[in-house]
N, C-alpha and C positions, 0 to 999 in steps of 0.2 A: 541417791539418784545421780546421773550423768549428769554434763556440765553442756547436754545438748540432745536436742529429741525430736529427732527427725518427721513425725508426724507433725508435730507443732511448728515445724519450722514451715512444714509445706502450707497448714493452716494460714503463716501467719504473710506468706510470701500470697496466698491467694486475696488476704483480705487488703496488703496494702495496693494487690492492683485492682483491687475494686473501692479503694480511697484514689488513689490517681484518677484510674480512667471512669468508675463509676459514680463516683462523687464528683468527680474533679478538683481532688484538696493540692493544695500546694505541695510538691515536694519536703518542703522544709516540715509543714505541719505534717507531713506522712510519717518523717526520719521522726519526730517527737511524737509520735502515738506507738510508733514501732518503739522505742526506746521505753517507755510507760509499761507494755506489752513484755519487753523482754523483762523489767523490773519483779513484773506478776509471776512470771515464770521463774525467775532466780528464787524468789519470795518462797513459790511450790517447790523448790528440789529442781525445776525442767518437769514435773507429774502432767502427765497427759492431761488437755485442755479437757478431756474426757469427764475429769475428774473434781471438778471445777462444781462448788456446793456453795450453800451460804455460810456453812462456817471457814471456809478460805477467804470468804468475801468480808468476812465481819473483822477473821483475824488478818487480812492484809489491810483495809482500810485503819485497825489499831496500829498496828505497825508503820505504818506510814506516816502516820501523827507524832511519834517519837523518832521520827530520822532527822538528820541533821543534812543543811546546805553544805556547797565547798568552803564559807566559810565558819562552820562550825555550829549554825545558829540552825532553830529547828525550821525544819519545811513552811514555809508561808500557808495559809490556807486557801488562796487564789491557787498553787502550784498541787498540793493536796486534792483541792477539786478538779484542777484541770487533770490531774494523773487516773483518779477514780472516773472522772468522765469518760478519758479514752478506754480505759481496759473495760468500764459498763457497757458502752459501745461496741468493744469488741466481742464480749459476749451475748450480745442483742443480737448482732450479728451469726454467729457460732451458731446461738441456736434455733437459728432459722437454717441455717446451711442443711442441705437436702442429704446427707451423712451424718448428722450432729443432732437433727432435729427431735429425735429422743433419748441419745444419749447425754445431753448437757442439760441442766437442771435451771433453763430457762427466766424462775421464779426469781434464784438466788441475785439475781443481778441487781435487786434493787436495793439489797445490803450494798451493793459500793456507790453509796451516797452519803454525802455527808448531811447533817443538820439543816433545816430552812434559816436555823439562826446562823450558822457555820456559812451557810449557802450565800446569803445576804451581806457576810463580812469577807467574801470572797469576791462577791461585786462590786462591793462598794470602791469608789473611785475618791484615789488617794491624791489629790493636786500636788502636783510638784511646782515648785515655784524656779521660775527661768535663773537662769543669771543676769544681773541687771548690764546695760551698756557700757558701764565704768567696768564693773568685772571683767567683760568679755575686751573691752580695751588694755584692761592691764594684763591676761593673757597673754593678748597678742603680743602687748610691746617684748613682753619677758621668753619670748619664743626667739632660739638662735637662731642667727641667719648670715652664717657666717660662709654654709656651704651652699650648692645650687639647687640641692634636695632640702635644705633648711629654709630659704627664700621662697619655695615653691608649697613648700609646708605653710607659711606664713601667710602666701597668698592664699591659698584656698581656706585656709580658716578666714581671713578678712573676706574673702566672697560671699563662705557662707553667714557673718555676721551682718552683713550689708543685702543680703539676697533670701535672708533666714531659709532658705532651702536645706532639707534635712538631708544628714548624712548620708542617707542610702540612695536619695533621690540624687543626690551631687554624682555618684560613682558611674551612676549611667548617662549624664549629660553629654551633648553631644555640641561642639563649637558651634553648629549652626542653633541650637538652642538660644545661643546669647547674644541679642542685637544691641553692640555697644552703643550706636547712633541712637536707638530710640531709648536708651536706657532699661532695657526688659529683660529677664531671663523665661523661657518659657521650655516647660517640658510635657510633652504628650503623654498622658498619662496610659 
């Protein structure tokens, strides 16, 4: 098979704009459903979404279970279910599509599921434990600051230490956010 298949691409350009504008998923969450999506399809050859059975379904959820992360260790099973979730999804979708709706084998989708025992160790919530205030002190002090981008790095780790506000919330803060007089950082969510 080619290394691109022009029907599927048009499939799958139609279904991420009915994740944008019909769902309304986040961009970011669309780029990682598309990238799930394009996985499935590397997995087939590029084989026409047409073609899409329960034993692709069976033999890509095994496959899946034996891949390895970037750093070499096998797939988590939180990132295994989130992968089998998007590409279930997308052929829940498929084969309802008003072109698809007899030719894609609608049944097969419930092969890319994992286990209720798998299911339930993919929910489960693993506590990570903070760093404590001595930690996050001796960071700071061991952080250079010798240039004006070093100092600047310094302060805003010491804000967000002092303001616990999380990194992504900090990148959007806006100076009138922060009322040094009354001591408060406030950001409109």
């Amino acid at each position: 098979m080619s290394e691109y298949n022009p029907v599927n691409e048009v499939l799958k350009k139609q279904y991420e704009e009915t994740l944008l504008h019909g769902k309304s998923r986040d961009p970011k969450t669309v780029r990682a459903v598309w990238n799930n999506i394009n996985l499935f399809e590397s997995f087939t050859g590029h084989a026409d979404f047409k073609s899409f059975n329960a034993e692709q379904a069976k033999s890509f959820k095994g496959w899946l279970e034996k891949q390895n992360n970037q750093k070499g260790e096998l797939l988590s099973i939180s990132t295994i279910r989130s992968t089998l979730n998007n590409v279930r999804e997308f052929f829940v979708w498929l084969a309802s599509h008003p072109r698809y709706i007899r030719k894609v084998d609608g049944r097969a989708v419930q092969y890319l599921r994992l286990s209720d025992n798998a299911n339930r160790a993919a929910r489960a919530y693993r506590e990570k434990t903070p760093p404590t205030l001595e930690e996050l002190e001796k960071a700071l002090k061991a952080m250079p600051n010798g240039t004006d981008i070093e100092k600047r790095d310094r302060a805003i780790f010491a804000f967000m230490i002092i303001t616990c506000v999380r990194d992504d919330s900090l990148v959007s803060l806006k100076i009138e956010d922060v009322d040094a007089v009354q001591k408060t950082v406030w950001q409109n969510p």
